[in-house]
N, C-alpha and C positions, 0 to 999 in steps of 0.2 A: 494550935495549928500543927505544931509537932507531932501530937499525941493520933490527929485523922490524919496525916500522913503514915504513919505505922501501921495505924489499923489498915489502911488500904491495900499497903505495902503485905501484908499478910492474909489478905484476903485472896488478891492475887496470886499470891504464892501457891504453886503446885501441891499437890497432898505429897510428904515425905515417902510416902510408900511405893508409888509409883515412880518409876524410872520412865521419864518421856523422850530419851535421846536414844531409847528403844522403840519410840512407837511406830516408824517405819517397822518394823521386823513385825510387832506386832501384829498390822493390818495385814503386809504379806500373808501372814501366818493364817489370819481368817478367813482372806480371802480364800486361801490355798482350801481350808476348811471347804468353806462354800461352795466351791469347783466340784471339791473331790464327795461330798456327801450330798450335795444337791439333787444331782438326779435319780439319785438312791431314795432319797426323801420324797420326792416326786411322784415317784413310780410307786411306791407303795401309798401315797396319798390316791392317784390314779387308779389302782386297782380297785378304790373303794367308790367312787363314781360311777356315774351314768355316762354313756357316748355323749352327751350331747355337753355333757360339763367337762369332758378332756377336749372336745371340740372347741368350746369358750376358753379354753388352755386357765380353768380357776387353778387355786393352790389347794384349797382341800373343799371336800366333797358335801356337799349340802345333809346328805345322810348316808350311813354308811353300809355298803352293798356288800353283805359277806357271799349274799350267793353267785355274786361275779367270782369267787374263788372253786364253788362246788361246778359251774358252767365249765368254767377254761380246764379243770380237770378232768373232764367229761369229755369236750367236743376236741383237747390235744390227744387225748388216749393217753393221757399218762399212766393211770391205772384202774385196771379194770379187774373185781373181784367178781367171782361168779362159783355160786355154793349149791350145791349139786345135793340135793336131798332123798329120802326115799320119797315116791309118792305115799306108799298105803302108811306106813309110821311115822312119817316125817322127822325119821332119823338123820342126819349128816352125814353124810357120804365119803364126799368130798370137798376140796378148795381149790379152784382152779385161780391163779393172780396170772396179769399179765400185764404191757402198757410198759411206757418209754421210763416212766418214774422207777419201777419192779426192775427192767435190766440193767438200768444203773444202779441200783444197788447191788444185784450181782458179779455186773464187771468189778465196779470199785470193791467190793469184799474181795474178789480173787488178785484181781490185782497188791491190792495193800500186802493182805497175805505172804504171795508169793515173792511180794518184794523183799518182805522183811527173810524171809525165808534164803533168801540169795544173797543180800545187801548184806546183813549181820556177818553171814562166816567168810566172807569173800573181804572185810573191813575189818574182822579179827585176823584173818592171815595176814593182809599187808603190815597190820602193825604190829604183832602181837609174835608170830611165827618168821622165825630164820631159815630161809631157801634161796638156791642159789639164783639172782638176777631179780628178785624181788623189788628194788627199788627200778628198773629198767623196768620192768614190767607195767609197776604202778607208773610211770610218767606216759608210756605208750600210752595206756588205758585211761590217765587224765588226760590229752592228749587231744582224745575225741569230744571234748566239750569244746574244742573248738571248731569242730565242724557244728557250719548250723543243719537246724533241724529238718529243713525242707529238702536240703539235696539230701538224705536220707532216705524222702520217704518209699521212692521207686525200687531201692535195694532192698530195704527193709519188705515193698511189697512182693518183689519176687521171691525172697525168701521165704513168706509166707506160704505160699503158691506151691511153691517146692517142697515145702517142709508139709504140707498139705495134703499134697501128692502123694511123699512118702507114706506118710498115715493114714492115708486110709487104704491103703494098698497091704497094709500091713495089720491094719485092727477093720478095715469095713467102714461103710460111712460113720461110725460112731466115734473113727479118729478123724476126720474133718476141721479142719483147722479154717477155711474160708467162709463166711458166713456163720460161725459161732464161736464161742467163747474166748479158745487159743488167740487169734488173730488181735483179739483186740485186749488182752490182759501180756501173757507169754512174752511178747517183745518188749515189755517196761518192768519185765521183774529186776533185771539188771539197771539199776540208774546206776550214772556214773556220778553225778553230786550226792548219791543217799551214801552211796561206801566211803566218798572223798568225806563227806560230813562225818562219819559214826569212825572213820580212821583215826582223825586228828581229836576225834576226843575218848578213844580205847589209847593213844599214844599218852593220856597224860595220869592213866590209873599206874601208881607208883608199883614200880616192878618189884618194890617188897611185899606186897600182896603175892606176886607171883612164886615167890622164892619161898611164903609161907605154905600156900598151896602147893606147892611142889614138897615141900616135906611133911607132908599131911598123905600125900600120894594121890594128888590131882593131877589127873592131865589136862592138856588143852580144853577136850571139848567139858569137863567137868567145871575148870576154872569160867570158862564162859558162862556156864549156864549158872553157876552159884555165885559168881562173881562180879566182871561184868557186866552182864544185862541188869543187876539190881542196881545197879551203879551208873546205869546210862538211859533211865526213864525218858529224863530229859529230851536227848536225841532222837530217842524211839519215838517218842510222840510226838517231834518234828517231822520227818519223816513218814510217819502214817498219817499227818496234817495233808504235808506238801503233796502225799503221791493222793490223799482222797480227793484235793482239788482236780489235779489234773486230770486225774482218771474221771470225774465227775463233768469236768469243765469240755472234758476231748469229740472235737468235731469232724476234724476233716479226714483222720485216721478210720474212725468207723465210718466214713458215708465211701471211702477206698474198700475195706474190706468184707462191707456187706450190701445185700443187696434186696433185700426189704425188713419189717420191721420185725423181726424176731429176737433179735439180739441189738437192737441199735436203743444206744442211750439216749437220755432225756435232751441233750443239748441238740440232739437231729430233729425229736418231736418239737420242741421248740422254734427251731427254725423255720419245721412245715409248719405250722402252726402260725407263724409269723406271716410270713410271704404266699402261704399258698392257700388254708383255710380259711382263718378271718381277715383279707386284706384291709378294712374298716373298721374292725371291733378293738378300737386301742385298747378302751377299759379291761378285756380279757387278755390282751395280749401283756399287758403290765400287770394282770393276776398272775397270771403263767409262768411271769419270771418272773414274781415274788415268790411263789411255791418252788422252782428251780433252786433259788439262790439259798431256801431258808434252811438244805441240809448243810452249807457249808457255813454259815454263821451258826447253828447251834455247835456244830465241832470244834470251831476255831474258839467263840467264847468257855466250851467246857476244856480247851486243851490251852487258851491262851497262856497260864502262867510257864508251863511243861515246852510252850513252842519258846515264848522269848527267852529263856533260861537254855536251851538246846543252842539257841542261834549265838548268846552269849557265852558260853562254858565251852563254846567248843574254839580251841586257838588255832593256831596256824604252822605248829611245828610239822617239820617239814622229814 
């Protein structure tokens, strides 16, 4: 009688491996999963459907419709190639590209660019370079991350307008800053989190690097380029993560500073595409943003280890 009370007594027993006075946190935790990956999984199940099977709201699609992806690229104008031949040799000519997918890449390349281009020496002087009021300067300029982004955006537009003015008053329409490129790259070359991020971690390259380079007969911009930038991969490639989303993600800023589709990004074709083209055509409308979404998951997966090691490495000296 002893011996089946034991065994029972042990059959019962929890497996040693698991900790069950976690499995609240546990379920949390899936659930949180499920919330936050669900509609993601959805929408890419959806894209591969007929109308009539997102209508029955199934989980995945009876077979799979890859040309629901070739349609919604077609009828949002994401991109459109058009190759300009001879007629009598049927030599190549030309490549004319165009479509919401084609400007967002353009914005986003000038933007990222431009950012690093500003962000870098502007986050090497705060930390790196001695001048007088430097630490004043820098609080002022962090400062503005407390203004949110919306009361912004009217100043920022007339600035545009003005700086617009001046330019093409001075170069001809081909300095035009409203309705092309300037208006919607130029005001986010300065972030104020990309210089606050690449500060606090040029602040922690050991200043006897710098003292070596200086008796080598480095200066500043020399020690930067052969020194820290090889040393702050890291950061860089947070930084050209974070502004490719935004500049990729940016809605309400370009449908302000333009005013048809020549330079308007993917997230406006999107939109019309959404609410104004296909009002019915779910199946395409969850193509459309699966094709949207898919440049910034291949970045993020090729730059993932480079962004969480940027986000980690960099501290908080002040």
């Amino acid at each position: 009688m002893a011996e089946s009370t034991r065994n029972l007594s042990s059959i019962a027993k929890p497996p040693s491996g698991f900790d069950w006075s976690k499995l609240g946190i546990y379920t949390v935790l899936f659930a949180g999963v499920i919330v936050a990956v669900g509609p993601f999984l959805w929408m890419i199940s959806a894209s591969f459907m007929t109308l009539s099977e997102v209508s029955l709201t199934r989980l995945l699609p009876e077979n799979l419709l890859w040309e629901n992806y070739s349609t919604a690229l077609r009828r949002a104008n994401f991109l459109d190639i058009e190759l300009v031949t001879d007629p009598v040799t049927g030599i190549l000519q030309s490549i004319s590209v165009s479509g919401y997918l084609w400007n967002s890449l353009r914005i986003t390349l000038i933007s990222v660019v431009g950012s690093l281009a500003v962000c870098i020496p502007a986050a090497y002087a705060f930390a790196r370079m001695n001048f007088v009021g430097r630490n004043v300067i820098f609080a002022l300029f962090l400062s503005t991350m407390m203004i949110p982004g919306i009361v912004m955006l009217i100043p920022h537009l007339l600035t545009v307008i003005w700086l617009g003015r001046l330019s093409e008053s001075l170069f001809g329409p081909a300095g035009a800053w409203f309705n092309n490129w300037p208006s919607l790259t130029v005001p986010f070359f300065a972030s104020v989190f990309n210089i606050f991020l690449l500060r606090q971690f040029f602040l922690q390259i050991p200043n006897d690097l710098w003292d070596a380079a200086r008796i080598d007969g480095a200066g500043h911009p020399r020690f930067l380029r052969s020194v820290v930038l090889p040393l702050s991969k890291a950061p860089i490639m947070t930084i050209i993560t974070l502004g490719f989303i935004g500049s990729w993600n940016a809605l309400m800023w370009p449908l302000l500073v333009t005013i048809n589709d020549d330079w308007r990004p993917i997230a406006v074709g999107l939109a019309n595409f959404v609410t104004a083209d296909t009002p019915g055509d779910l199946n395409l409308q969850m193509a459309a943003s699966v094709i949207t979404v898919i440049p910034i998951l291949i970045l993020y997966f090729l730059a993932q280890k480079q962004f969480t090691e940027g986000i980690a490495q960099t501290g908080i000296r002040g």
